[in-house]
C-alpha atoms as one frame of an Amber mdcrd trajectory, in Angstrom:
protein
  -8.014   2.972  -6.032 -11.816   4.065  -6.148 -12.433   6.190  -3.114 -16.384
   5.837  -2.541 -17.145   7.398   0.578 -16.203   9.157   3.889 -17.715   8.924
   7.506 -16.730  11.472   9.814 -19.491  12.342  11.914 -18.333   9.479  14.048
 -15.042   8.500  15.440 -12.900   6.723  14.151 -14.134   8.330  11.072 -14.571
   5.595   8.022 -13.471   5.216   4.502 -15.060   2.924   1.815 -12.935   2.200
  -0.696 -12.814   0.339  -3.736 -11.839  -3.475  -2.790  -8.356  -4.515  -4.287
  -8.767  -7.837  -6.486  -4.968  -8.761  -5.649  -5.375  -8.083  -1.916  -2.489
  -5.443   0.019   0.943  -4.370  -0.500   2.107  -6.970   1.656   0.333  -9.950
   0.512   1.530  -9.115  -3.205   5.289  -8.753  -1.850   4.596 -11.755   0.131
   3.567 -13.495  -3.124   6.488 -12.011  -5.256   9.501 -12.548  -3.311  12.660
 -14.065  -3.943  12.699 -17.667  -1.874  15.745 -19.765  -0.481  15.014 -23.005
  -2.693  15.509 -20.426  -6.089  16.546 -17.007  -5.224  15.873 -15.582  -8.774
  11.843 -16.661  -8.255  11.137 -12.832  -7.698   8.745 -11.542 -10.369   9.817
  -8.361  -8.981  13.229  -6.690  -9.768  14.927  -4.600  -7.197  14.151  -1.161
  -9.219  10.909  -2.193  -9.228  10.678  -2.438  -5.558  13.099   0.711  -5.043
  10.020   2.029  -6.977   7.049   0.948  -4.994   8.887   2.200  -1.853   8.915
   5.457  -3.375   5.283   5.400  -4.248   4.581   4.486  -0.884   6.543   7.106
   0.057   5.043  10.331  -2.272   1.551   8.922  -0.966   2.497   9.360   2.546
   4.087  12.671   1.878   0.743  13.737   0.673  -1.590  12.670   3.099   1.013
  14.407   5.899   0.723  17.865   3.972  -3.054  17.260   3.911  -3.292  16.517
   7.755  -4.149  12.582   7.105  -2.653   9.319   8.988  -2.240   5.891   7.193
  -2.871   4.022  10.561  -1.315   0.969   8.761   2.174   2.939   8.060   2.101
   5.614  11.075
């Protein structure tokens, strides 16, 4: 994700950031997930998830060392 900018000098301070074609994390999990009707409709297999979870996971690892909140995950 292109970061383009960063507003700090007022609060809450603002990021601009490149805009995601394929929308959020949640949307896309939305989109890909298993259903009643036909439980093996997931494009996504469960290592793949296990995966993304541990993305999600290294990324908010980082932004803790650096002093940063993800107001969407805090």
């Amino acid at each position: 994700i292109q970061l383009y900018g960063i507003c700090s000098r007022i609060r809450p301070p603002f990021v601009v950031m490149e805009l995601m074609v394929n929308g959020d994390l949640k949307n896309y999990l939305y989109r890909h997930r298993q259903n009643e009707i036909n439980p093996k409709s997931s494009t996504l297999t469960e290592s793949a998830m296990i995966q993304l979870a541990l993305d999600v996971a290294d990324g908010m690892d980082y932004l803790s060392d650096h002093k940063f909140v993800h107001r969407d995950l805090a």
